[in-house]
Backbone as JSON Lines, residues from 0, in Angstrom:
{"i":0,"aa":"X","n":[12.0,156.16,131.22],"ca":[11.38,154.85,131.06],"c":[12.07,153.84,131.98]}
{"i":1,"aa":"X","n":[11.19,153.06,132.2],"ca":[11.37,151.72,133.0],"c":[11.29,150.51,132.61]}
{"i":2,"aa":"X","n":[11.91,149.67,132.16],"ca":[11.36,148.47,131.73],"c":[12.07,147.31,132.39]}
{"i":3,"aa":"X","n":[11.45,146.18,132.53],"ca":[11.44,144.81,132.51],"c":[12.26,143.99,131.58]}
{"i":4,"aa":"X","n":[13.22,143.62,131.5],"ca":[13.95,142.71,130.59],"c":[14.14,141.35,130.99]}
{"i":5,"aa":"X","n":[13.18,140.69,129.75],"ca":[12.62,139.23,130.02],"c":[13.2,138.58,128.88]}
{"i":6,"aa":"X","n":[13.72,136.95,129.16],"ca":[13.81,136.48,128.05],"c":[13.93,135.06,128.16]}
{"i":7,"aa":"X","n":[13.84,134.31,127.72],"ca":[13.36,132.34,127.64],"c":[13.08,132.17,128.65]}
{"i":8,"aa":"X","n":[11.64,132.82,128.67],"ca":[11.09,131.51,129.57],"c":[10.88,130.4,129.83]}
{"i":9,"aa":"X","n":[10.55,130.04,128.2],"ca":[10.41,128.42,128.0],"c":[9.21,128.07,128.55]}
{"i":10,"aa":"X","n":[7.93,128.68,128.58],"ca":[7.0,127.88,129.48],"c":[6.66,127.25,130.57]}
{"i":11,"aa":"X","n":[7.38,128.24,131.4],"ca":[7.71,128.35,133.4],"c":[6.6,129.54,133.53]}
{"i":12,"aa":"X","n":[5.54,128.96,133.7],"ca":[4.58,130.06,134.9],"c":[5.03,130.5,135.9]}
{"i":13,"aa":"X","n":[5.9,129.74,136.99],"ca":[6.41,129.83,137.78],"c":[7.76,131.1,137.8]}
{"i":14,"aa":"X","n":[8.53,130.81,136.42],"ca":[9.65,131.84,136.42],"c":[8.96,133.17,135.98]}
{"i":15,"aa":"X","n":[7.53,132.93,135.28],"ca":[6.97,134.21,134.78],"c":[6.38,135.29,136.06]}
{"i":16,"aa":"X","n":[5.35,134.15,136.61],"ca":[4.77,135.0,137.53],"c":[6.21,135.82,138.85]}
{"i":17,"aa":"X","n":[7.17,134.95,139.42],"ca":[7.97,135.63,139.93],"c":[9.01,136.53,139.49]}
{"i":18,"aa":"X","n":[8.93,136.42,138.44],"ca":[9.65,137.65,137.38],"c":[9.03,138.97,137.31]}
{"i":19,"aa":"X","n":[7.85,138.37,136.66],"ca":[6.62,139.78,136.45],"c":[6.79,140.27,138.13]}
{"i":20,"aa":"X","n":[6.6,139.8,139.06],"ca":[6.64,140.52,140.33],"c":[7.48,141.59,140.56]}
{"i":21,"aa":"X","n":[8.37,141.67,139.82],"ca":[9.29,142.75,139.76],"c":[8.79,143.71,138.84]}
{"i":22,"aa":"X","n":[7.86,143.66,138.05],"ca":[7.15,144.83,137.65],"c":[6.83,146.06,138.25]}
{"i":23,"aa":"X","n":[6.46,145.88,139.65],"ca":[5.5,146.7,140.33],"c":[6.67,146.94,141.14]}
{"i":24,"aa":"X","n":[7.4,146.21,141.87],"ca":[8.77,146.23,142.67],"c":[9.65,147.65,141.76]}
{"i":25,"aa":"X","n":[10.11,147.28,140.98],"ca":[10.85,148.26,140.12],"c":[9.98,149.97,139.35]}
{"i":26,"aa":"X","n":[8.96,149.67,140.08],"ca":[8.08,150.88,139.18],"c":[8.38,150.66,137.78]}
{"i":27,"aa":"X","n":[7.83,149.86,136.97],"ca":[8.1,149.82,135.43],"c":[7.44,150.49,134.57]}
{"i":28,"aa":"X","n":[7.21,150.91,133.6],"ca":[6.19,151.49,132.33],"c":[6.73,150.52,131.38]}
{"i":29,"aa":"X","n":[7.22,149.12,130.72],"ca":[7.58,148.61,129.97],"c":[8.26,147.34,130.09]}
{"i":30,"aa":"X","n":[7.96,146.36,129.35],"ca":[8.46,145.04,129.38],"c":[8.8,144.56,128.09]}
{"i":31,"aa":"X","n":[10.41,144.63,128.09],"ca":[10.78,144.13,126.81],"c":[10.86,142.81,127.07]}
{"i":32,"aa":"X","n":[10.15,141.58,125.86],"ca":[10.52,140.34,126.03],"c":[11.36,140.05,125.21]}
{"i":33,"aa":"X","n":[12.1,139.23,124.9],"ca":[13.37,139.12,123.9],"c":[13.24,137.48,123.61]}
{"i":34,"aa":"X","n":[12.09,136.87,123.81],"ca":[11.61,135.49,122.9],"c":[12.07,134.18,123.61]}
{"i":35,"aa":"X","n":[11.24,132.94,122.89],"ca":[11.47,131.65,123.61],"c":[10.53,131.88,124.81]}
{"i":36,"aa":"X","n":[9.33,132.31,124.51],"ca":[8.33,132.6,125.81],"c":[7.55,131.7,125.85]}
{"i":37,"aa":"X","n":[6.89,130.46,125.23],"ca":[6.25,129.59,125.82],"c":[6.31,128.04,125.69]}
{"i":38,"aa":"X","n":[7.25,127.65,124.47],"ca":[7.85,126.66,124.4],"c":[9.2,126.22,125.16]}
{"i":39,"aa":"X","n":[9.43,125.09,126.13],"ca":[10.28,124.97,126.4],"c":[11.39,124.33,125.24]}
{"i":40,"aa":"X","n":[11.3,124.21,124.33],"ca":[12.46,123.68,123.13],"c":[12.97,122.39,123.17]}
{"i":41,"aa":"X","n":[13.15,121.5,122.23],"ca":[13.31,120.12,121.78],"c":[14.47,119.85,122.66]}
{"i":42,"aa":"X","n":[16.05,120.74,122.66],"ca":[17.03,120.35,123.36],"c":[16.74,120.86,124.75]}
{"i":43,"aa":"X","n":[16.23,121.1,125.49],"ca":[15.8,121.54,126.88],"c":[14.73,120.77,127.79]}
{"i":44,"aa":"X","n":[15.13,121.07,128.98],"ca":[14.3,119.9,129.4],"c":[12.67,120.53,129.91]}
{"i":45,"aa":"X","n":[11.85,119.95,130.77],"ca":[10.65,120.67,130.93],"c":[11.44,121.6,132.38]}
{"i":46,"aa":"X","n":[11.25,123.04,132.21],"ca":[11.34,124.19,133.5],"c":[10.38,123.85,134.83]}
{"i":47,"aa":"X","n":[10.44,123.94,135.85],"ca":[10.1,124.23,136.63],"c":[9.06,124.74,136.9]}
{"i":48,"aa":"X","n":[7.71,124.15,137.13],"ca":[6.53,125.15,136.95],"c":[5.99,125.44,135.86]}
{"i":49,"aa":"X","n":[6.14,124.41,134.85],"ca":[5.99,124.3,133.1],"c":[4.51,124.53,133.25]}
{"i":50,"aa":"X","n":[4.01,125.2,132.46],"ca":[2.65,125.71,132.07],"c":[2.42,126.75,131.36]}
{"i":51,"aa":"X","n":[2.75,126.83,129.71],"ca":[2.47,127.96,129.0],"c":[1.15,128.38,128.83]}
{"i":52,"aa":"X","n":[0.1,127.95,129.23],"ca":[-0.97,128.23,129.17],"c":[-1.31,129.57,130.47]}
{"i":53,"aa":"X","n":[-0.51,129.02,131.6],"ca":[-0.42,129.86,132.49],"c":[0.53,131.45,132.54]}
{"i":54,"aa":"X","n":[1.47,130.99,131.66],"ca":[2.52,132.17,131.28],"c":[1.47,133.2,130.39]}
{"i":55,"aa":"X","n":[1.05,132.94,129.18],"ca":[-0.32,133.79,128.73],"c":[-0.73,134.06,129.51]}
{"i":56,"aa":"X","n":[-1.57,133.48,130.41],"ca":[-2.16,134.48,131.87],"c":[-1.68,135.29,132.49]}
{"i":57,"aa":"X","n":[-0.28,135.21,132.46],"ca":[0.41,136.3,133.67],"c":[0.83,137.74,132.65]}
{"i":58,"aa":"X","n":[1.0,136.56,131.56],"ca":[1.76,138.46,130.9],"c":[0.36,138.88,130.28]}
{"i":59,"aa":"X","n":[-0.77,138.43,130.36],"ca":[-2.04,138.95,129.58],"c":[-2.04,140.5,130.04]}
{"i":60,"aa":"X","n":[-2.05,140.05,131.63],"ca":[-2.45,142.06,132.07],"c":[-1.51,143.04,131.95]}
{"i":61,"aa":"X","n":[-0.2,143.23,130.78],"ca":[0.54,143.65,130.67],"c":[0.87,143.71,129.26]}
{"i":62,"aa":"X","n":[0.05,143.81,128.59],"ca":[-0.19,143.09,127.19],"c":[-0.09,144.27,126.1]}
{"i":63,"aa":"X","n":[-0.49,145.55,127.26],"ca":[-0.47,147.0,126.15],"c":[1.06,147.52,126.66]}
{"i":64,"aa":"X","n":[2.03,147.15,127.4],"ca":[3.13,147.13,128.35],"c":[4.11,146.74,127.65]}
{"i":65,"aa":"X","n":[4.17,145.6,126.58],"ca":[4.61,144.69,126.34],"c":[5.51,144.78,125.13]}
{"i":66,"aa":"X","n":[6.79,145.12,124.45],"ca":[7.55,145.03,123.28],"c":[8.25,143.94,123.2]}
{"i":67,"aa":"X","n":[8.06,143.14,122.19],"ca":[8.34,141.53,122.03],"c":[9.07,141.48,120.92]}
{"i":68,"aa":"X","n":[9.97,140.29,120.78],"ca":[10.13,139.94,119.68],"c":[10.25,138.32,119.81]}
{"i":69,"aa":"X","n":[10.48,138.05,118.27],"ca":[10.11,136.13,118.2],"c":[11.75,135.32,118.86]}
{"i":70,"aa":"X","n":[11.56,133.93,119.29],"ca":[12.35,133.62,119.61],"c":[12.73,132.44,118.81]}
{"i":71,"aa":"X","n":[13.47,131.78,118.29],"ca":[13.96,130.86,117.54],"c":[13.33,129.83,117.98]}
{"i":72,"aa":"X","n":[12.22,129.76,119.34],"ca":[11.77,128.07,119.71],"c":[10.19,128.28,119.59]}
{"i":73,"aa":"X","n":[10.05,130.19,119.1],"ca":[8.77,130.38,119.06],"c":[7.59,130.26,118.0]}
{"i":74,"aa":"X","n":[6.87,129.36,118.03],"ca":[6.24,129.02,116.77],"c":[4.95,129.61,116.57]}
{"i":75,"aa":"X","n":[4.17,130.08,115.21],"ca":[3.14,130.41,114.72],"c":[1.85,130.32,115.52]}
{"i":76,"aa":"X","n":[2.03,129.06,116.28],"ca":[0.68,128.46,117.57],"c":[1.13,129.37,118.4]}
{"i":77,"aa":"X","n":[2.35,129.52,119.09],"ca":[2.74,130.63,120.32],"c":[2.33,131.49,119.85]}
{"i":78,"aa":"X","n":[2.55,132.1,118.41],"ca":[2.04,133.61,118.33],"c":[0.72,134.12,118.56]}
{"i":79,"aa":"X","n":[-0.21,132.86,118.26],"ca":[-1.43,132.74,118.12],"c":[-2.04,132.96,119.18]}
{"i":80,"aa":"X","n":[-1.39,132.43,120.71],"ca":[-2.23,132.26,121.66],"c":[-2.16,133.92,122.94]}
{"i":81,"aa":"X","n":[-1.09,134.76,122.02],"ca":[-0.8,135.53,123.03],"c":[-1.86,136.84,122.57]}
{"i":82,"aa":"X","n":[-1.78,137.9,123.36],"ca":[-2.47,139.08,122.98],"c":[-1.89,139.96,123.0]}
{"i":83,"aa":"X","n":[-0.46,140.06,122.77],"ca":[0.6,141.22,122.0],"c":[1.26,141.14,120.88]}
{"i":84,"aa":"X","n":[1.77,141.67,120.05],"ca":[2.62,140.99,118.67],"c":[3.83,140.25,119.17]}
{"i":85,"aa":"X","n":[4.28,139.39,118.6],"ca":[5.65,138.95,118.82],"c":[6.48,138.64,117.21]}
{"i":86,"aa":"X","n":[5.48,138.39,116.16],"ca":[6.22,138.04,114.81],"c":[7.35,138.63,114.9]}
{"i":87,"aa":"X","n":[7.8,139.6,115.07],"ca":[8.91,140.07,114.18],"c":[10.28,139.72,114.76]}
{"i":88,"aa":"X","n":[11.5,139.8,114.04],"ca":[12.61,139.29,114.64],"c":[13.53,140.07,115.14]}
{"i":89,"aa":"X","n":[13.25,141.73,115.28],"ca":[13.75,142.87,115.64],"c":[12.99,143.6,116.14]}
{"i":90,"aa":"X","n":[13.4,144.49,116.74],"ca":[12.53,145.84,117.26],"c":[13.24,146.89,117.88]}
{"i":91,"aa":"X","n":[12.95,148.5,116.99],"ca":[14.07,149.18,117.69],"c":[13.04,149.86,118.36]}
{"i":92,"aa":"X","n":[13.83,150.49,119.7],"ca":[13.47,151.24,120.76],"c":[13.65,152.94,120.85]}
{"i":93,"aa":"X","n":[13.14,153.58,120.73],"ca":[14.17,155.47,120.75],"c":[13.78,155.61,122.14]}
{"i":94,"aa":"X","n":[14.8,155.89,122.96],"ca":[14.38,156.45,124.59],"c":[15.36,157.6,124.77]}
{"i":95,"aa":"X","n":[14.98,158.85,125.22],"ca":[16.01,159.59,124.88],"c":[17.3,159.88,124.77]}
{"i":96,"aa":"X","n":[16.93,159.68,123.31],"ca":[18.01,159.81,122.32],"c":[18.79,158.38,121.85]}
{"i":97,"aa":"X","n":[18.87,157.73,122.95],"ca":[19.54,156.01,122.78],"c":[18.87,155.5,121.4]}
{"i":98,"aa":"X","n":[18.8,154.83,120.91],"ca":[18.38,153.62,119.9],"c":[18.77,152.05,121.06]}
{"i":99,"aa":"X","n":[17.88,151.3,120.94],"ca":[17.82,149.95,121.3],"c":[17.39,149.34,120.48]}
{"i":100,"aa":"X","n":[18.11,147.61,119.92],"ca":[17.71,147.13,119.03],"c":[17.45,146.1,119.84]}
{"i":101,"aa":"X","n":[16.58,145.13,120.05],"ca":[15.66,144.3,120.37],"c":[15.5,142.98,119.44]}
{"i":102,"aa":"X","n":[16.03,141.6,120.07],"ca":[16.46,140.46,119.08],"c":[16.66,139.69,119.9]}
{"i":103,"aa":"X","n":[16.07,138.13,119.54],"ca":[16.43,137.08,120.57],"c":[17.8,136.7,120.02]}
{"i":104,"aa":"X","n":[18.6,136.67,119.1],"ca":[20.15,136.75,119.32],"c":[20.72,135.48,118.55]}
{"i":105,"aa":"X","n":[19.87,134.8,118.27],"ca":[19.83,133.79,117.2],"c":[20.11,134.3,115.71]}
{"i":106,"aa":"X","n":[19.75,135.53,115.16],"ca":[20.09,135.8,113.53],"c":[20.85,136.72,113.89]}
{"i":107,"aa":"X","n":[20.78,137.83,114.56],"ca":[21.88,138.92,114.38],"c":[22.8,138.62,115.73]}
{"i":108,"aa":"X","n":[24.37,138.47,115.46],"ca":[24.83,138.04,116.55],"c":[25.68,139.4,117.12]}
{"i":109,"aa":"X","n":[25.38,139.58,118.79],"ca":[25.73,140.51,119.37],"c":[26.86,140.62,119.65]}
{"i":110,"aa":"X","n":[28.22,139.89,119.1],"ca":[29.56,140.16,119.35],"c":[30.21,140.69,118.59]}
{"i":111,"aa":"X","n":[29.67,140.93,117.44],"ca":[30.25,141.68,116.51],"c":[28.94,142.64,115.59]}
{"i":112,"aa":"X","n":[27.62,142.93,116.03],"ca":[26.91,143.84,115.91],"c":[27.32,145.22,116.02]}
{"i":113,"aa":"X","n":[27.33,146.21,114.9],"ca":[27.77,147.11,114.63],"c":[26.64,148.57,114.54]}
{"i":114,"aa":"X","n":[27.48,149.39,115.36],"ca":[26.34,150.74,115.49],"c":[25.41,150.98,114.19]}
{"i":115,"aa":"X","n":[25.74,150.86,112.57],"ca":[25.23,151.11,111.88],"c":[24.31,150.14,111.22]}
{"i":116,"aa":"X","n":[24.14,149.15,112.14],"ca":[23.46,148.13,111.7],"c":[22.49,147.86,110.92]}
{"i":117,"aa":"X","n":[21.07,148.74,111.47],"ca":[19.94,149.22,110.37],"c":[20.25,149.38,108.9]}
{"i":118,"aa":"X","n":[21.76,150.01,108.39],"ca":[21.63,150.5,107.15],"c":[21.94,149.39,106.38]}
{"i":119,"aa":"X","n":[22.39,148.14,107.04],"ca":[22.37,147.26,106.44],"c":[21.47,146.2,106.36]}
{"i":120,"aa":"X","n":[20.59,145.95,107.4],"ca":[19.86,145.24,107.86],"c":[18.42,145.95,106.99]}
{"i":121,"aa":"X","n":[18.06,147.16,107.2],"ca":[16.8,147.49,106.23],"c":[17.34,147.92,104.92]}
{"i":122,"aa":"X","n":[18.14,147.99,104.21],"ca":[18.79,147.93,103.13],"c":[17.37,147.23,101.75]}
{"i":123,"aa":"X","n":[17.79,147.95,100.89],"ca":[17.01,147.25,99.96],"c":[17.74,146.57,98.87]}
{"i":124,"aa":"X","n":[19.17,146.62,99.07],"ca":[20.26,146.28,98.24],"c":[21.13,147.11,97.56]}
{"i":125,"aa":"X","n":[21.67,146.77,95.88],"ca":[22.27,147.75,95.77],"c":[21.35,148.27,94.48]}
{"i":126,"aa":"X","n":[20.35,147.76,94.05],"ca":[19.26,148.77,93.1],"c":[18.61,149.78,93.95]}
{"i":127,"aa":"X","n":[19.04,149.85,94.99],"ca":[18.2,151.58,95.31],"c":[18.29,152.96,95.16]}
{"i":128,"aa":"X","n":[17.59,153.46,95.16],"ca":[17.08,154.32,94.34],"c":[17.97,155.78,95.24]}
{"i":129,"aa":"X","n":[18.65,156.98,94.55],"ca":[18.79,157.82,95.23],"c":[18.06,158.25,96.39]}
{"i":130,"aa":"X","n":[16.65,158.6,96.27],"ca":[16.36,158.59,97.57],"c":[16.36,157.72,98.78]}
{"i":131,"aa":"X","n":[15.88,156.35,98.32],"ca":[16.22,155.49,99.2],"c":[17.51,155.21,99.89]}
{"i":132,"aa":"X","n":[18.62,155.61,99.21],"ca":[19.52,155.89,99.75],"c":[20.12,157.0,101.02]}
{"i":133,"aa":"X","n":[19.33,157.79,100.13],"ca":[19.18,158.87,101.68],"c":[18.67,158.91,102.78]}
{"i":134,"aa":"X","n":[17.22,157.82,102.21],"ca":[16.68,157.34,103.71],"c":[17.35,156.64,104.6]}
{"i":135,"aa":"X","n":[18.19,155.68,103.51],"ca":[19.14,154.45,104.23],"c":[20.16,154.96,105.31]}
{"i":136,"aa":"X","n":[20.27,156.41,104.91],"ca":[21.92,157.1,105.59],"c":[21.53,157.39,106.63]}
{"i":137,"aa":"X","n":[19.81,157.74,106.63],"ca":[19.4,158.63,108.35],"c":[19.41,157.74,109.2]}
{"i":138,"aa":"X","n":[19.4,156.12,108.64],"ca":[18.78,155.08,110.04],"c":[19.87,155.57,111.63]}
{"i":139,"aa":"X","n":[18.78,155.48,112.44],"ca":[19.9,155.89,113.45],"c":[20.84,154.75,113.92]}
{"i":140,"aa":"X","n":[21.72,155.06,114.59],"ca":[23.34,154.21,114.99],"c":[21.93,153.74,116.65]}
{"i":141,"aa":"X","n":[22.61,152.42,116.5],"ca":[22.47,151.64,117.66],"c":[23.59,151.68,119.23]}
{"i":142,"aa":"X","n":[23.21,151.74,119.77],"ca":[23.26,152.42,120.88],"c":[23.34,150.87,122.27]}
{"i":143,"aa":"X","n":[22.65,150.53,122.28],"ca":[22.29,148.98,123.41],"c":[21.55,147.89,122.39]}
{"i":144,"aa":"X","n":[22.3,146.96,122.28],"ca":[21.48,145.67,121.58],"c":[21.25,144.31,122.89]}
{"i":145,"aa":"X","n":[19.94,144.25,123.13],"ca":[19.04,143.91,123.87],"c":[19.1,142.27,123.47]}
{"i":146,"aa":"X","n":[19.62,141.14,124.02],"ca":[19.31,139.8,123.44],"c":[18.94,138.69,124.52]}
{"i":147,"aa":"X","n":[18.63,137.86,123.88],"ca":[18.75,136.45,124.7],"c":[19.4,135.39,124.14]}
{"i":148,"aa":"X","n":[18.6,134.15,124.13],"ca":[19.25,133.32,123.17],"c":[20.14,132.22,124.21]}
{"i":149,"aa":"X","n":[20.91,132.59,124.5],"ca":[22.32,132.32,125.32],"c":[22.05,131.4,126.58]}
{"i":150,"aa":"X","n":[21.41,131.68,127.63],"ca":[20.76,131.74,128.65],"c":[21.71,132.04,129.94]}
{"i":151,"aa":"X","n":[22.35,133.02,129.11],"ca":[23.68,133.44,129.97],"c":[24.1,134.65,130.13]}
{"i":152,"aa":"X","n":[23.45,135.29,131.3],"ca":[23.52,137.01,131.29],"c":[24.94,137.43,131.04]}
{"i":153,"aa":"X","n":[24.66,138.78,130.41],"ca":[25.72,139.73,129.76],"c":[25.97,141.31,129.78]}
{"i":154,"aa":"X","n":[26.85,141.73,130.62],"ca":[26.85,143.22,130.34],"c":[27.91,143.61,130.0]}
{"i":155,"aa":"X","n":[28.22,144.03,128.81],"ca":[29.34,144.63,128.26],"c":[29.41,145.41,127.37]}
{"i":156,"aa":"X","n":[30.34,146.08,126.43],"ca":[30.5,146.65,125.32],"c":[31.02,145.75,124.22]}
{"i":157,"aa":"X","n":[30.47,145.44,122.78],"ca":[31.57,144.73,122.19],"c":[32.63,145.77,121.27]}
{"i":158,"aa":"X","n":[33.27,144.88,120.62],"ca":[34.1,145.33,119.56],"c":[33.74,146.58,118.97]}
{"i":159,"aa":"X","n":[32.73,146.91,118.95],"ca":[32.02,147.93,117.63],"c":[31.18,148.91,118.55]}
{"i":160,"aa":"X","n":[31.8,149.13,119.8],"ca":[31.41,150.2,120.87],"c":[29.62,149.7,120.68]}
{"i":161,"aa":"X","n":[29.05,148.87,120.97],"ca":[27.5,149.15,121.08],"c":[27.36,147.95,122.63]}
{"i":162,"aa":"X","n":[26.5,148.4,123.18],"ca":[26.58,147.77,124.25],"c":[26.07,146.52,124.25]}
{"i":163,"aa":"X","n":[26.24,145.79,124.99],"ca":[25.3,144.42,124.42],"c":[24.77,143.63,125.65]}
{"i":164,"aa":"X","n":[23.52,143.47,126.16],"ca":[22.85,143.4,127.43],"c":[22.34,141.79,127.37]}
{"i":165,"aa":"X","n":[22.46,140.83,127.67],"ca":[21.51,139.71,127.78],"c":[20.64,139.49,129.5]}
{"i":166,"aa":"X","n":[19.54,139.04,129.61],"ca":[19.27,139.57,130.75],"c":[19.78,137.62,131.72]}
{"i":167,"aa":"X","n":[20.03,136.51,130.76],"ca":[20.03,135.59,130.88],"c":[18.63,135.06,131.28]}
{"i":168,"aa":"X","n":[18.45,133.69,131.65],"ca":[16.97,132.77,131.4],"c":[16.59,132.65,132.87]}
{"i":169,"aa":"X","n":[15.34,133.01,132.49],"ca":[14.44,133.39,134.12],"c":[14.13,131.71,134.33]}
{"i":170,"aa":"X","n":[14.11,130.72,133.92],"ca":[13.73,129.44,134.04],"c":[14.92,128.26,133.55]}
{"i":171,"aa":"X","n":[15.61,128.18,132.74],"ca":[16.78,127.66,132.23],"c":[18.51,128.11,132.43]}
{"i":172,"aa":"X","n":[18.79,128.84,133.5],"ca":[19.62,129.8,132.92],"c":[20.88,128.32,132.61]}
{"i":173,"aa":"X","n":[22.26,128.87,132.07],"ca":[23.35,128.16,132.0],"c":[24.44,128.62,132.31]}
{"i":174,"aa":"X","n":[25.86,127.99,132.24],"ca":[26.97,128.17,132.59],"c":[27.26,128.33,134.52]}
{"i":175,"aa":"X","n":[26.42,127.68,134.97],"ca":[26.38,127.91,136.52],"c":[25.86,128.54,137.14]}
{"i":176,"aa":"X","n":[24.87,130.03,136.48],"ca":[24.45,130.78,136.54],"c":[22.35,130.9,137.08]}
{"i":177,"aa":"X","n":[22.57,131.86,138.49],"ca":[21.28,131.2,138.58],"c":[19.88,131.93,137.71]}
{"i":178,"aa":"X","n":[18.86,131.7,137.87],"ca":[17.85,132.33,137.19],"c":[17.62,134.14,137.38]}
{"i":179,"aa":"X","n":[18.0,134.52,136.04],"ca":[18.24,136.16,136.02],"c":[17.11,136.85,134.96]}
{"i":180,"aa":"X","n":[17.01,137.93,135.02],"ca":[16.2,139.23,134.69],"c":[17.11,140.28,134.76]}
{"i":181,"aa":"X","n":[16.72,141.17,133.48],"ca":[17.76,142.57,133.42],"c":[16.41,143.69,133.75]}
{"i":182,"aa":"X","n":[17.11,144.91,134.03],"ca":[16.13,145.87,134.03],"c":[16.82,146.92,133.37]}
{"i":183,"aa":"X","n":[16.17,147.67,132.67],"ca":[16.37,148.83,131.79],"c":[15.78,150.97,132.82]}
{"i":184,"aa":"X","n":[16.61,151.89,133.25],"ca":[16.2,152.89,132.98],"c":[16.89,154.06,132.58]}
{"i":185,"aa":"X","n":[15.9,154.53,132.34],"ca":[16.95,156.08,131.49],"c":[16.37,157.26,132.3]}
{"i":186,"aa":"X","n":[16.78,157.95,132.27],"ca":[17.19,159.83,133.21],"c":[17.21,160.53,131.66]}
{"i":187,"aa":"X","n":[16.42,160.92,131.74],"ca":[16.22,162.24,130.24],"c":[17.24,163.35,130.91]}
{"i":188,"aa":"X","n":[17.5,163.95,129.99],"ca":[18.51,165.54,130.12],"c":[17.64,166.15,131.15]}
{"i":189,"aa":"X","n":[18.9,166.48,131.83],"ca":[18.18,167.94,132.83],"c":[18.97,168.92,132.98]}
{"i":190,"aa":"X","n":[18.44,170.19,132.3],"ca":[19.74,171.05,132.54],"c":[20.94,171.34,131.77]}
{"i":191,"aa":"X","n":[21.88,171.34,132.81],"ca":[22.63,171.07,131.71],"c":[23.54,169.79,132.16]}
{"i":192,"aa":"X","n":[22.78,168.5,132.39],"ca":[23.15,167.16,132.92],"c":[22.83,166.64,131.78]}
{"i":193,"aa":"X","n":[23.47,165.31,130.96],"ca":[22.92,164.64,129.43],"c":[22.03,164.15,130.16]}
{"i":194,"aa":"X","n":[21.26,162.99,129.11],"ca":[20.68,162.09,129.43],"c":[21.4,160.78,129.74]}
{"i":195,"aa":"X","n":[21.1,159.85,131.02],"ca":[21.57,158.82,130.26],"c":[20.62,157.23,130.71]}
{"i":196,"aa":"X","n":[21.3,156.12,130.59],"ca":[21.17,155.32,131.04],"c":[21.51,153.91,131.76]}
{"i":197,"aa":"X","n":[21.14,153.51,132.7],"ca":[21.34,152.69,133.33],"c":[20.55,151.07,133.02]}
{"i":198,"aa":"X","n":[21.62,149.73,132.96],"ca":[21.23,148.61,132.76],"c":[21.76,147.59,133.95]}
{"i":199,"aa":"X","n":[20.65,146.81,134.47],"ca":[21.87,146.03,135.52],"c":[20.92,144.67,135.2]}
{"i":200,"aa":"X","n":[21.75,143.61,136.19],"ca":[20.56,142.11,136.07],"c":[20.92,141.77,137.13]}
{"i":201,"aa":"X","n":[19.35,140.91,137.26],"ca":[19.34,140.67,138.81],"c":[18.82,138.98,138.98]}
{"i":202,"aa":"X","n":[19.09,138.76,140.3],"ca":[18.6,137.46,140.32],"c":[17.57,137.32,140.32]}
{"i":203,"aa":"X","n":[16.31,136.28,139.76],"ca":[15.27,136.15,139.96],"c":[14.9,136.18,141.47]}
{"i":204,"aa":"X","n":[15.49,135.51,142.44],"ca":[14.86,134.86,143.68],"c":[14.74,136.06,144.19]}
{"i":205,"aa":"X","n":[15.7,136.82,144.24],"ca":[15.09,137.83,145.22],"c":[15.43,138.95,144.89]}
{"i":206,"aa":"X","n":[15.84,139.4,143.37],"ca":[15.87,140.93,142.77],"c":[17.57,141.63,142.95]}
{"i":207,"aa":"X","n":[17.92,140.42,144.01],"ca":[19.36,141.62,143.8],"c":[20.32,141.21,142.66]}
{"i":208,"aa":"X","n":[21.27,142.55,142.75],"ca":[21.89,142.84,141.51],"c":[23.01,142.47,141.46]}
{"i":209,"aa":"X","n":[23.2,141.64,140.21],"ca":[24.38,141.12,139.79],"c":[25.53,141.96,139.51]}
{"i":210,"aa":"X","n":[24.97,142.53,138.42],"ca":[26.13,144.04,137.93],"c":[24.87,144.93,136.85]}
{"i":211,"aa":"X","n":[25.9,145.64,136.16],"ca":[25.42,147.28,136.24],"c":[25.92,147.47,135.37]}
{"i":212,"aa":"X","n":[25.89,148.65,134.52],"ca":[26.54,149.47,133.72],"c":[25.11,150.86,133.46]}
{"i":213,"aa":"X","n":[26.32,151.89,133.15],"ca":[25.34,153.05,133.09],"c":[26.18,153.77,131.97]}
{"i":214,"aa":"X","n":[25.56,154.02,131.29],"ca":[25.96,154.9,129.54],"c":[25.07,156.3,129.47]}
């Protein structure tokens, strides 16, 4: 797999459409968005090329492509106007064999996010039921937690060995940092080679790469 790692746009047509351009550039099959996609937000100023009406247009033809989740600036009207899901505030990924958890980075925080996260996070408490318990034990261990939020790209491992990727803000970015995009791919087993995968981020303007990591 190939994917696209997108996240606060904020309602920049401008950062969308030259972002998405790297779709076809990168050979992709997938575009994770990681939220804050069409509101630019109360503390932020208007982006560059502000037009969420136009951002719906660009990611429309990519719409069956598309694994989303909500962003803390994203409201009920945003959800409304797009033609992929975005409600939810998680989303895990299986690519072989990895687990990816998928979160704009606002409720679950990625510095101390822990491989077993699911069993606590889909938990039904402590009235559950023996079986449910057993279901609880299979959730798989997390592997790359996927965020935004920040607007400040990130590649590292934290504390709790899980990797933790931000791709930083294709329209807002911060800390000095210019407008970035991550990209996601994985190499299935061959042989007797594992599988693995590769994460890097790049600059918007012209695709090259910041840094890297490969697991």
């Amino acid at each position: 797999m190939r994917a696209l790692i997108l996240s606060d746009i904020h309602g920049s047509a401008l950062a969308a459409r030259q972002a998405l351009s790297f779709f076809e550039k990168f050979n992709c099959d997938k575009i994770f968005l990681l939220g804050d996609t069409l509101y630019h937000g109360p503390r932020n100023p208007l982006p560059a090329g502000h037009g969420p009406m136009q951002v719906v247009e660009a990611l429309t033809p990519y719409k069956d492509r598309i694994i989303a989740v909500r962003g803390n600036c994203d409201a009920d009207v945003d959800l409304m106007m797009l033609d992929f899901p975005m409600e939810n505030e998680y989303k895990v990924v299986e690519d072989c064999g990895f687990h990816l958890f998928l979160s704009h980075g606002h409720i679950f925080m990625p510095e101390c996010f822990p491989r077993n996260a699911l069993e606590s996070i889909e938990s039904t408490g402590a009235a559950q039921s023996a079986a449910q318990q057993d279901e609880s034990a299979k959730k798989p261990l997390i592997d790359i937690y996927l965020y935004g939020h920040t607007h400040i790209w990130k590649l590292e491992k934290n504390f709790r060995d899980v990797v933790i990727a931000n791709p930083g803000s294709t329209s807002l970015p911060k800390g000095g940092n210019p407008p970035t995009f991550g990209f996601y791919e994985s190499t299935p087993a061959n042989g007797g080679e594992p599988a693995h995968i590769r994460l890097s981020i790049h600059k918007l303007e012209d695709g090259a790469e910041i840094a890297t990591m490969t697991i």
